[in-house]
N, C-alpha and C positions, 0 to 999 in steps of 0.2 A: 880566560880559556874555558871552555866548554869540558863541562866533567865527562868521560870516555867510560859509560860503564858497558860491561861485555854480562851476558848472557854464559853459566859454568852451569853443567849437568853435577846433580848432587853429589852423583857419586865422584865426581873429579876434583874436590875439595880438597886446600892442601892448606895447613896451618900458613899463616903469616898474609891469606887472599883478604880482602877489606870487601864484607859484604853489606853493600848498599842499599838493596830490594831483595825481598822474597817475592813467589811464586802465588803468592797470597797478601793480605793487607797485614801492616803489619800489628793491628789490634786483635787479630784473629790469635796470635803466638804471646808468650810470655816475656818473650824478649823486654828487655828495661832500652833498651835505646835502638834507635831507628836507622842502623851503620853501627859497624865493630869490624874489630879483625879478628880473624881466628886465630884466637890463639890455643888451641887443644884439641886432642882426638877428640874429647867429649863436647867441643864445640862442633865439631864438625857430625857427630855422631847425631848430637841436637839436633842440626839442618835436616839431616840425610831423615830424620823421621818424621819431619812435614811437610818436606819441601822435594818435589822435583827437581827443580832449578831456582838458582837464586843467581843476583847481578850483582858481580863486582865493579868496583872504581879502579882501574886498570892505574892507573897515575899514583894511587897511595897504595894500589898492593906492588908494583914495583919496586915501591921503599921497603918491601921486606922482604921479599922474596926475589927469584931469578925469572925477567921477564919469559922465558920461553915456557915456562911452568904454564903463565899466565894465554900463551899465545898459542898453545896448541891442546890438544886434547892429551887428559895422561898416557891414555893408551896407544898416543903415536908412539911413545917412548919403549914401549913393549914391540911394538909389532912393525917400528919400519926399518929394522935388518931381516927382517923373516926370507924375503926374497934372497938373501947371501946368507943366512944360516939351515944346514941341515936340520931337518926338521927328526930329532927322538926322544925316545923314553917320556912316548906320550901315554899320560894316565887316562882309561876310560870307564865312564860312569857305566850307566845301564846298557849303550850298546855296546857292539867290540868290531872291532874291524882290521884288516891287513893293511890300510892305508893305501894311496894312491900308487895304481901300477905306474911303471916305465913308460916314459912316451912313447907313443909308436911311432912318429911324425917330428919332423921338425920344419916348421911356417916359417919363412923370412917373408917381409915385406918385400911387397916388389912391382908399389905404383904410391906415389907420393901423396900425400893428403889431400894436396891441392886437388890432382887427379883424382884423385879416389871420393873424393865429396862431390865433384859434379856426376855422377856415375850414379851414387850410391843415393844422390837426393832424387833423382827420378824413381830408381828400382823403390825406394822410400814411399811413394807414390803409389806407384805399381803395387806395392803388395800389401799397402793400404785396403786398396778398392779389394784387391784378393781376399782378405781379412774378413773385410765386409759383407762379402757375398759368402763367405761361408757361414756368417751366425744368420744371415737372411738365406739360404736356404733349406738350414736345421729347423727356423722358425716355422719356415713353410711346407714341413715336410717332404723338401725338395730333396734327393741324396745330392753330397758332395761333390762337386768335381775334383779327383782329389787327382787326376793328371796336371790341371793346373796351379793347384797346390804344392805339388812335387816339383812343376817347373819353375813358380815363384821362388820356393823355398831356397832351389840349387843358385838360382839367382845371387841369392843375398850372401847364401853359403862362400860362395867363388866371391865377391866382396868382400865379406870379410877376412878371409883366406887372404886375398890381395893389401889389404892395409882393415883390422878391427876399425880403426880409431873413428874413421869417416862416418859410419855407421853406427857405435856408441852416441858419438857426436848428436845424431840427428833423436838418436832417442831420448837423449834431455832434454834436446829445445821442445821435441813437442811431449813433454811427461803431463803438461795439465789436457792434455783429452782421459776422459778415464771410461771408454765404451769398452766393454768387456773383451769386445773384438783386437783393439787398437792394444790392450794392455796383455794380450797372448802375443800378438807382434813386438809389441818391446821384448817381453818375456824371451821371445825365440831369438831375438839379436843377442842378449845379454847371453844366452848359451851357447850360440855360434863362437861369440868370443872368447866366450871362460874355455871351451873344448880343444878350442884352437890354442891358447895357450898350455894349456896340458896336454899337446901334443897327439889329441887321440886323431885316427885316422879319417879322413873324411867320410867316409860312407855312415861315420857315427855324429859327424856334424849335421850332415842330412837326414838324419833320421831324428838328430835333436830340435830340428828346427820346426820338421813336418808333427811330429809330434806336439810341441809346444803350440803350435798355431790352430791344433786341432783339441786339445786337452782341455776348452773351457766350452766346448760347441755344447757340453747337455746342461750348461747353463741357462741355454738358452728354454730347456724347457722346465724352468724355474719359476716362481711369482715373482713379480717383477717388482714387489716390496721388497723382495729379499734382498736383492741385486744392490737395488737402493739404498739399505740399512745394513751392508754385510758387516760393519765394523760395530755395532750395537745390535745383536740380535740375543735372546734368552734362547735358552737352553732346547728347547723344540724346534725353536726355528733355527739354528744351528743345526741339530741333525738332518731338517729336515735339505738344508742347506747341503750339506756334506753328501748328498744324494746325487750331486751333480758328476760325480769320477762315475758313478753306475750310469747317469743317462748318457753319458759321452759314450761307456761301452757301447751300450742297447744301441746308440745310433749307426757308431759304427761296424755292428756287428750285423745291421740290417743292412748295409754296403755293401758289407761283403768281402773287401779287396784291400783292408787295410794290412800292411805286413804284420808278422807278429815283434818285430824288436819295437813297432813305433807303439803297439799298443801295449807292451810290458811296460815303457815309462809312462804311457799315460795311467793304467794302473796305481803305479806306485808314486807318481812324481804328488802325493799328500801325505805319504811316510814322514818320522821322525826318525832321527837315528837313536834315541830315547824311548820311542818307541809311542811317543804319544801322540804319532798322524794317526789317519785315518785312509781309506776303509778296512785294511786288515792287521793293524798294529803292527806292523813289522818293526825290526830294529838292527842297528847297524848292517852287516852284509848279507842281510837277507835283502837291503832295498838295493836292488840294481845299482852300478855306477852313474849312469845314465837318467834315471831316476831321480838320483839323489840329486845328481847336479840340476836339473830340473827341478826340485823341486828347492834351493839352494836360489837360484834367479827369480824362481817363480814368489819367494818371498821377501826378495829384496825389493824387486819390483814395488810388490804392494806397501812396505812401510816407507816408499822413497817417495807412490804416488796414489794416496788414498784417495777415495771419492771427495771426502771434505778435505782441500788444501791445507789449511791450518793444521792438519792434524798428522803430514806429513813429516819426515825426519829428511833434511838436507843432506846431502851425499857423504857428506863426511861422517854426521851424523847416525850414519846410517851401518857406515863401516864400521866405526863404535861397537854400535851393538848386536851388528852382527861377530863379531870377536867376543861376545859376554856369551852369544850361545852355544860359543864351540865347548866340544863333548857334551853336548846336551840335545838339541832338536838338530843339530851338525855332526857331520866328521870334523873332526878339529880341522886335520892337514887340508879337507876340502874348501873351509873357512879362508882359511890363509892362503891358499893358492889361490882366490876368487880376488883376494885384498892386493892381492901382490896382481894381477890380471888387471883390475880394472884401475888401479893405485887409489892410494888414500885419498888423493883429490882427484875423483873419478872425471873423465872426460865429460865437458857440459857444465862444470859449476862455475858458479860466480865466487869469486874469491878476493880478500883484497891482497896486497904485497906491501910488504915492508915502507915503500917507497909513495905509499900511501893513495897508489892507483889499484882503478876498478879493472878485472880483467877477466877472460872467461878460460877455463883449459880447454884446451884446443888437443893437443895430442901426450900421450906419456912420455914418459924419458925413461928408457929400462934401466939405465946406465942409475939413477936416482931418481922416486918416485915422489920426492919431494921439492925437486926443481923440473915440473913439465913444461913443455909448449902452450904459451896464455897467447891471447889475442886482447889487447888495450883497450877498453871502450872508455874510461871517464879517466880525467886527469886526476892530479893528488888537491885539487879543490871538489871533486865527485862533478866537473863538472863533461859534456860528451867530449870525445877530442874530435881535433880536427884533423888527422892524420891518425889510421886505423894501423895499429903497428903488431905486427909478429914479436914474438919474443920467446928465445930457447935459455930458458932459467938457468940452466946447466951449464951452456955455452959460455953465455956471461960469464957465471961464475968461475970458470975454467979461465977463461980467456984474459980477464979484463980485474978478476984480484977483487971485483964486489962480492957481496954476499945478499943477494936477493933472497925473502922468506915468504912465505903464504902464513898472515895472521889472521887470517880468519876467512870464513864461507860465508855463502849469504842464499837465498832461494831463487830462482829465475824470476825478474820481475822488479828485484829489487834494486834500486836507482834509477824505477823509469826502462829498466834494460829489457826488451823483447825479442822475441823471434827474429822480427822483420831487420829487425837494428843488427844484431846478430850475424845473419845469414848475408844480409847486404853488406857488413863489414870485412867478413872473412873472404869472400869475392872481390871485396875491392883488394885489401891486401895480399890476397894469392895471385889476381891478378897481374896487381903490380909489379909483383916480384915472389916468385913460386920457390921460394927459399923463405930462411929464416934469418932475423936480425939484421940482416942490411940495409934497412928505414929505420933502426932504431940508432939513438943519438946517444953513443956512449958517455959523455962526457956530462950530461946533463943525467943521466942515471947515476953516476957517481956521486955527484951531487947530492944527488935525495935518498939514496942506499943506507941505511942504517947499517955501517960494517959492523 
């Protein structure tokens, strides 16, 4: 049998894990052997100060420990009751804040996935091209058309109003375009839907979106080294980087016609709630709500999809550490309500399941944000299937007495898995049947279900 070693971030280190490989060779560390289990805080304390991440052997740390330890991240353990616990007697560092108001708003869905993805991949399209004409005509000194920007925007708004998920959806299949343009469009989905969840009222949806789509245009009159190298730049080129929230005003202040709420968030949407954005230090409720949430997306976005891939954090990944900076560059409760919005296994990832198949999330389950809606693309030999199957995790498990799990995440791409594969899959199986679970073969799930 082929040894099964897993990929554990330093900090998720738990006495009794069998570490296999480090993050580095192992002649570079002091270590006397090449594999041990941990046995001690001070073993663990050892990793945690050379190593980023280190690999375990999944099969010998199960003989000491409790495999779920091993098969999710620690901090699921922390944060996925958050959505059903009241959030209080929260401690705050350097900002201070009243926490999130009262919803004003309350979204049902009320157009099904199925529905709502063929709808939502053209408007997807649509406000593509919108995107793109707007940093080509910042470059050319062209003003804005910001009527058609306002009509795009209301577009997508009323989408995702009608069902997020369609829409999330499309923003992770296409996360490896990284044009500065294309990554203020994800930016302004990813705020449409966190908004909509927090129940604020539309005309703040609309103004989240138009803003976001317009928030990165004095980028455009940047050196295009910058652009290039935003994730390695020294200290001058950084400032002079950070320059960009003023050229977006100057642009739009030569317009003329932008409202004043859409450019208070672009303002602020570089605050910290710590206080260590930029350009005017602000800290906790001095940065607008709107703002912050903006600027809350605008920085998941970038560590979910950096210009170099490799150096991107997987969705899951990503909700991690965005949880390590609450009360810090976050509002805590804004943290947590974005986690509980978009769920731990954000709409778009590659995941495996228990049952030892490749699947993609497809839609959330609010009812439990750890049994979503998957779409089946590879069998439990990795290899593609020939029947693209729905599956409501939840349902199953409701229904049918298994216990389906997500043991791990993987980046778009991985098994061979693409867009096109993807996108042609979920059409054939919406097609087939604009429901859930009725193609899937219960009796053969039972079967390979680790209860």
């Amino acid at each position: 049998m082929a040894v099964q070693n897993k990929r554990v971030l330093a900090q998720n280190l738990a006495i009794g894990m069998y570490v296999s490989g480090l993050d580095r060779p192992w002649i570079e560390t002091d270590f006397l052997l090449e594999g041990f289990f941990i046995e001690s805080a001070q073993d663990i304390a050892k990793l945690q100060a050379i190593c980023k991440f280190v690999y375990i052997d999944v099969e010998l740390t199960k003989e000491r420990i409790d495999v779920d330890i091993v098969e999710a991240p620690s901090f699921l353990a922390k944060i996925k009751t958050i959505a059903n616990t009241d959030i209080k007697d929260i401690t705050f560092s350097r900002g201070s804040s009243k926490g999130l108001p009262r919803a004003e708003t309350t979204y049902k869905k009320t157009s099904s996935f199925s529905t709502e993805f063929r709808t939502a991949n053209q408007l997807y399209k649509d406000i593509t091209v919108t995107a793109s004409q707007i940093f080509s005509d910042v470059s050319s000194g062209v003003d804005v058309d910001l009527v058609s920007v306002k009509r795009s925007a209301t577009a997508v708004v009323d989408s995702v109003v009608r069902n997020p998920d369609a829409f999330l959806w499309l923003t992770r299949l296409h996360k490896k375009d990284t044009h500065t343009h294309n990554r203020s469009l994800r930016t302004s989905i990813w705020a449409i839907a966190f908004a909509r969840h927090l129940g604020l009222e539309k005309t703040k949806l609309n103004n989240l979106s138009i803003a976001l789509l317009l928030c990165n245009i004095g980028k455009a009159k940047l050196p295009i080294e910058l652009l290039e190298n935003e994730d390695r730049l020294d200290e001058q080129q950084q400032q002079e980087y950070k320059r960009h929230v003023d050229h977006t005003l100057d642009a739009l202040k030569i317009m003329g016609r932008t409202p004043q709420a859409i450019i208070t968030v672009i303002r602020a949407h570089c605050e910290r709630f710590d206080g260590s954005g930029y350009p005017m230090k602000l800290m906790g409720d001095e940065i607008p709500l709107l703002a912050q949430i903006a600027g809350l997306v605008s920085y998941y976005e970038e560590i979910t999809n950096r210009r170099v891939q490799e150096n991107s954090l997987d969705p899951t990944r990503a909700v991690e550490h965005l949880y390590s900076l609450r009360n810090h560059e976050f509002m805590p409760e804004l943290v947590e309500e974005f986690i509980c919005s978009i769920g731990i296994y954000p709409v778009g990832s590659i995941v495996e399941l228990n049952s030892k198949e490749i699947a993609i999330i497809v839609e959330q389950n609010t009812t439990n944000q750890l049994l979503p809606q998957v779409l089946i693309l590879r069998n439990n030999n990795r290899e593609p299937v020939t029947v693209f199957k729905l599956l409501d995790l939840f349902e199953v498990n409701q229904k049918s007495g298994v216990s389906p799990k997500i043991i791990n995440t993987y980046p778009l791409g991985t098994f061979g898995i693409d867009v096109d594969e993807v996108t042609n899959g979920l059409a054939i199986a919406t097609n087939k049947n604009d429901g859930l679970n009725k193609p899937w073969n219960i009796k053969g799930l039972l079967k390979k279900m680790v209860t």
